[in-house]
C-alpha positions in Angstrom: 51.5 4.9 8.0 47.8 5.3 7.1 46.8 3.5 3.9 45.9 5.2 1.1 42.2 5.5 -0.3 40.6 4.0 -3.0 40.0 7.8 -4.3 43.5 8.9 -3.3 45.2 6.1 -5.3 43.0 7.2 -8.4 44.2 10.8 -7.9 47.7 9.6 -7.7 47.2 7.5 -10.5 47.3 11.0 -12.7 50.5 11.7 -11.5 52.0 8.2 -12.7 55.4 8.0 -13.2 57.3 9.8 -11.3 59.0 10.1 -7.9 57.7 11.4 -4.7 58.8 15.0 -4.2 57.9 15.4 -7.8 54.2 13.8 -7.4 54.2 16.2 -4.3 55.3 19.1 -6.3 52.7 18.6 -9.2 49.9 18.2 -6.6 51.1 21.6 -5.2 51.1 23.2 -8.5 47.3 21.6 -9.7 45.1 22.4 -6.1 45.0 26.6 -7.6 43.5 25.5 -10.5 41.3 22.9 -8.9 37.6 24.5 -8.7 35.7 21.3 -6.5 36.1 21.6 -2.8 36.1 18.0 -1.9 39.1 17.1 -4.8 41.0 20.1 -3.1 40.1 18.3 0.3 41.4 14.8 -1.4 44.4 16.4 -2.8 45.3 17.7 0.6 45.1 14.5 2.0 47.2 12.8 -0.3 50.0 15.6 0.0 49.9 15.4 3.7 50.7 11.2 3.6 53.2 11.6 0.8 54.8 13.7 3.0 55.0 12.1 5.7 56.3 9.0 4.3 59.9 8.2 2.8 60.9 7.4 -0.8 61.2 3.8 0.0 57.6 3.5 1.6 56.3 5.1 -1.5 57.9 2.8 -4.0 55.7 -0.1 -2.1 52.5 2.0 -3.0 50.9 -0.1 -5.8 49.7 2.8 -8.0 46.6 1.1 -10.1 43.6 2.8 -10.7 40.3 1.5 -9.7 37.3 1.1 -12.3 
């Protein structure tokens, strides 16, 4: 499983708080609405390694923004 970003963590810092397949589904429902190409691009990338991991490997993720 390919760690997650600096920038990816951030992004899923916004989504805090709640489970996988609903972090998943939120992404999903923001990348319409999202008008930079390169945080489309980052969302993608976070959707396609939360989807490939399992609930389990995601409650290791340490989800703590960076400064």
């Amino acid at each position: 499983m390919d760690k997650f970003t600096v920038e990816e963590i951030n992004l899923m810092c916004v989504f805090e708080g709640q489970d996988r397949t609903g972090m998943i589904a939120d992404i999903k429902n923001v990348i319409p609405h999202i008008q930079d190409s390169d945080m489309v691009e980052l969302a993608g990338q976070v959707l396609g390694k939360l989807e490939a991991m399992s609930d389990a490997e995601f409650a290791e993720v340490a989800l703590e923004a960076a400064e």
